[in-house]
C-alpha positions in Angstrom: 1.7 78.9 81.7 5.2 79.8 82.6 7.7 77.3 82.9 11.3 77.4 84.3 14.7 75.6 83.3 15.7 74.0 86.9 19.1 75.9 88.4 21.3 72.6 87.6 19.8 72.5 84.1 20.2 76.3 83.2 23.9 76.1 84.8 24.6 73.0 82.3 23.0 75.3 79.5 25.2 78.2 80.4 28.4 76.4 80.7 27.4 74.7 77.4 27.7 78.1 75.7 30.3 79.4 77.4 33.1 76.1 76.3 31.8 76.7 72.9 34.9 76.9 70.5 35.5 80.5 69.3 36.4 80.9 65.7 40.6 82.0 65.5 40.3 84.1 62.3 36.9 86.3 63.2 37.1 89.4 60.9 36.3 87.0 57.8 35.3 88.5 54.1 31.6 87.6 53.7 32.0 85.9 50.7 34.4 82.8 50.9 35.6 80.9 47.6 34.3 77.4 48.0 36.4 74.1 48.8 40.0 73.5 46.8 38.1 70.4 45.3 35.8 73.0 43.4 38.1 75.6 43.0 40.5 72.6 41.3 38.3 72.2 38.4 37.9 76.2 37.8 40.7 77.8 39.2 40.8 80.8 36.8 37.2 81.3 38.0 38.1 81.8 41.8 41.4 83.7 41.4 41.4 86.2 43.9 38.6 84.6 46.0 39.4 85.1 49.8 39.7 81.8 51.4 39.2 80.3 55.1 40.4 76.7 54.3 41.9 73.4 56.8 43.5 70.6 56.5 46.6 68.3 57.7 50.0 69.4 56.1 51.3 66.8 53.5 54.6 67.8 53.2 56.8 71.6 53.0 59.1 72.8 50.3 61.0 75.9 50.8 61.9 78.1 47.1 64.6 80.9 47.5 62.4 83.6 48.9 59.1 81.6 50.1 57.9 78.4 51.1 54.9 76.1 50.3 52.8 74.5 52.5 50.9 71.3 50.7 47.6 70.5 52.7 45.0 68.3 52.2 41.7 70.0 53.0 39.3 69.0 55.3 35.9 70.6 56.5 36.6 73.1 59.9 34.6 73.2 62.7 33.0 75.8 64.8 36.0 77.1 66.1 37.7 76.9 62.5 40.2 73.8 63.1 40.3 70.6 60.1 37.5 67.7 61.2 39.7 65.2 59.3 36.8 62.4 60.0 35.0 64.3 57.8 35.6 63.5 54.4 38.6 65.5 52.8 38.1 68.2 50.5 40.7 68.3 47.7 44.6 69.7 48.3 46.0 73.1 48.3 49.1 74.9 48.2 49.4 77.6 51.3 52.1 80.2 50.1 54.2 81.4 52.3 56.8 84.7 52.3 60.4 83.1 53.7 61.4 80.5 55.0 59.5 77.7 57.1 60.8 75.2 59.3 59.3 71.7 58.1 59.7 70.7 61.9 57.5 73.1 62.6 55.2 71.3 60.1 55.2 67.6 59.9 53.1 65.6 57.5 50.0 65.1 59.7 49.9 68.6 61.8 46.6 69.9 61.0 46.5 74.0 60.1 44.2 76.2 59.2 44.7 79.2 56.8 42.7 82.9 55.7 44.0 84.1 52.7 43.5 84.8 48.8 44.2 82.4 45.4 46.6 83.8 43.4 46.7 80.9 40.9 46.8 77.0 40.2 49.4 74.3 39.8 49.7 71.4 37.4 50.8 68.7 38.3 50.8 64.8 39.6 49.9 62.9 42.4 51.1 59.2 42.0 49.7 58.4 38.6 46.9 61.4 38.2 46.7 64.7 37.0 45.8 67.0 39.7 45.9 70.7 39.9 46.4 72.6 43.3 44.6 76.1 44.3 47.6 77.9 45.5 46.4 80.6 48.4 48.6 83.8 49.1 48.5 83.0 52.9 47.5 86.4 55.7 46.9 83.9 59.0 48.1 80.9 59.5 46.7 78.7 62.7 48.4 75.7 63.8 47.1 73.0 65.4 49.2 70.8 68.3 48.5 68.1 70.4 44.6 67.3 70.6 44.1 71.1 68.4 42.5 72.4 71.1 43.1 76.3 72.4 43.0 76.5 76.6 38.9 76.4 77.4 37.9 80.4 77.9 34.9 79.9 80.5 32.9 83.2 81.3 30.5 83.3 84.0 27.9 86.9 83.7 24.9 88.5 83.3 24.6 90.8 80.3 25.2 91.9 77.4 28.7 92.3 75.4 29.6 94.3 72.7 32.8 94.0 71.0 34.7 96.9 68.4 
């Protein structure tokens, strides 16, 4: 028995696949450390794990020659952007070389960063010890208004091959 998709159905499909979000950072170590919640609680364990974290920025602080991004960390989607009704996934400290315009970054804008842990922070947050993964940052992606890039459609027949 051969069965067929009906032409409004396979359109649906096809368009389905082609709006799929594409990933921003695609060459991506296959190993990834795990979330800043775990690396928290053994940072000297993951130091020098490549990362591929998300969040919503907290707040900026710029030091004489960089400047620190504080993020709380939520799981990413598909096409790598913070799904911040998702449960959040600890805080982080994205390193940054010069300076960065905290306009640029308001408490709330959602980023997503690639990079590598270089170390931890002690310190505070209100009345608990907490200690921050801090992540030598290579890409930084962020997010404005709804997070979304322009939707890419492709219409073909075929196969791709990318290099």
């Amino acid at each position: 028995m051969h069965s067929r998709l009906p032409f409004p159905t396979l359109i649906a499909v096809l368009f389905a696949v082609g709006c799929a979000p594409q990933p921003v950072f695609r060459q991506l170590p296959v190993e990834l450390a795990p979330p800043p919640q775990v690396v928290s609680a053994e940072p000297a364990r993951h130091r020098g794990g490549e990362v591929l974290w998300g969040g919503t920025v907290v707040a900026v602080h710029n030091q004489a020659r960089h400047s620190e991004i504080e993020v709380l960390a939520y799981p990413l989607d598909r096409g790598q952007r913070p799904q911040t009704g998702h449960g959040q996934q600890g805080r982080f400290i994205a390193l940054l070389p010069g300076y960065v315009e905290a306009a640029d970054f308001p408490s709330g804008t959602a980023v997503t960063v690639t990079g590598r842990i270089t170390g931890a922070r002690e310190g505070r947050i209100g009345d608990h010890a907490y200690t921050w993964p801090e992540v030598s940052v290579r890409g930084l992606q962020r997010w404005t208004g709804d997070g979304r890039r322009p939707p890419r459609v492709h219409f073909g027949i075929g196969v791709g091959i990318r290099r």
